[in-house]
N, C-alpha and C positions, 0 to 999 in steps of 0.2 A: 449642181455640178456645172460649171463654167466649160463651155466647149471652146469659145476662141482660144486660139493660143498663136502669138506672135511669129511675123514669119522667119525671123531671126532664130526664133527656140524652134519651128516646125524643122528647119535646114540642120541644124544641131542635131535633133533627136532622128532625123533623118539618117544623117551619119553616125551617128551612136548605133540604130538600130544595123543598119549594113556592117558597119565593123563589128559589133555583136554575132552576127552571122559568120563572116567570116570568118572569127576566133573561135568558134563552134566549130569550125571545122580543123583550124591549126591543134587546139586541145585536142581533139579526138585522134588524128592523124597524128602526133604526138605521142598520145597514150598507146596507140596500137603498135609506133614504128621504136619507141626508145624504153615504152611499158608506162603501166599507168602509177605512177603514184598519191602521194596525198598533192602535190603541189599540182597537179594537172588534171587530177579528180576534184579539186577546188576550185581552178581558175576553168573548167565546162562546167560548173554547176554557177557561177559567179555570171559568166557568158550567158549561158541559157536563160539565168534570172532578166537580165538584163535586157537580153533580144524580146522576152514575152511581156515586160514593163514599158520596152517604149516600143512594142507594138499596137500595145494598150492605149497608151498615151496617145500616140501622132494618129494610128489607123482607128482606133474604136472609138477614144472619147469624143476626136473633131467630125465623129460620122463619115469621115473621107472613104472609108472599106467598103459604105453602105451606098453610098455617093457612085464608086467605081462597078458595084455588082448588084445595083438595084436598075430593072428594066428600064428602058427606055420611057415607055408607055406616062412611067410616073413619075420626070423630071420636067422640070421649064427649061425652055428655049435656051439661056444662058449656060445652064447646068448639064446640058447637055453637047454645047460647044466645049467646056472645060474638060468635062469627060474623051470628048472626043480627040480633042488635041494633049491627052494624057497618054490615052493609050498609043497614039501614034508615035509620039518619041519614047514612051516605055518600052513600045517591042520593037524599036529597032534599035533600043539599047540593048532588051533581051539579047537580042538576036546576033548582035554583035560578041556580049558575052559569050553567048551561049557554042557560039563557033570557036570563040578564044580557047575555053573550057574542053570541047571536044578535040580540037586541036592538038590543046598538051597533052590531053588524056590519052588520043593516041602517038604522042610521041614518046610518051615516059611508058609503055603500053603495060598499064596496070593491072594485072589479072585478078585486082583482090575485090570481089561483088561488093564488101562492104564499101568500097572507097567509092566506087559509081553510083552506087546506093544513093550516099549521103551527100554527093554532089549533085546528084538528080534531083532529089529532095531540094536542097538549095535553089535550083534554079525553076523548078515549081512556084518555091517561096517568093524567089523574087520574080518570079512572072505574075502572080498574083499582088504584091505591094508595092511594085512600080508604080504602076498610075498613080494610085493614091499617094506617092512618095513624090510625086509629078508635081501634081496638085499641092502638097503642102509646101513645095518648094519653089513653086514659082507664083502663086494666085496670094494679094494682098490679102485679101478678106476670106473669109470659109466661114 
């Protein structure tokens, strides 16, 4: 199995996987606020497919996920600069989000626990795939 994959298609699948994410959440929030039908019961299971195929792809097969959550102790000098300046624009991308998020959340002040649930969730997700989302989008080679 070929683990290189171009940084052109990593930036792609990048964005594929975040809008996957994000339609994961327009479908459900959809289903619960206008009710679920077959059209909106297809296009979360279409999404979902989708988010877990090019997480596979960008995060598992280029080792990037193993790259961002395997200790220090057992990277070279380089791979650990990459990493390092990964996570530092991932979480103050987080971090930025993640204020945006709370922000509306209490502006629109939603009392429904599934709805914080599943935006919690989300920003779990992407506090964990940033980095490596980092890395496939900016680093020529992996």
């Amino acid at each position: 199995m070929k683990r290189e994959i171009s940084k052109k298609n990593r930036r792609i699948v990048v964005i594929i996987n975040y809008l996957s994410i994000f339609f994961i959440l327009v479908f459900f929030y959809a289903g619960i606020n206008i009710g679920w039908n077959v059209l909106i019961i297809a296009g979360e299971i279409i999404v979902i497919i989708t988010a877990v195929m090019s997480f596979i792809y960008l995060h598992i097969r280029t080792h990037l996920w193993k790259l961002v959550h395997t200790s220090i102790e057992e990277l070279d000098e380089r791979q650990i600069q990459v990493r390092y300046e990964s996570l530092r624009y991932s979480y103050s991308i987080f971090s930025i989000i993640s204020l945006l998020v709370i922000f509306y959340h209490s502006l629109t002040i939603r009392g429904d626990v599934s709805f914080g649930m599943l935006i919690l969730s989300s920003l779990i997700y992407l506090a964990h795939t940033l980095p490596s989302s980092i890395i496939a989008w900016t680093e020529k080679k992996i």
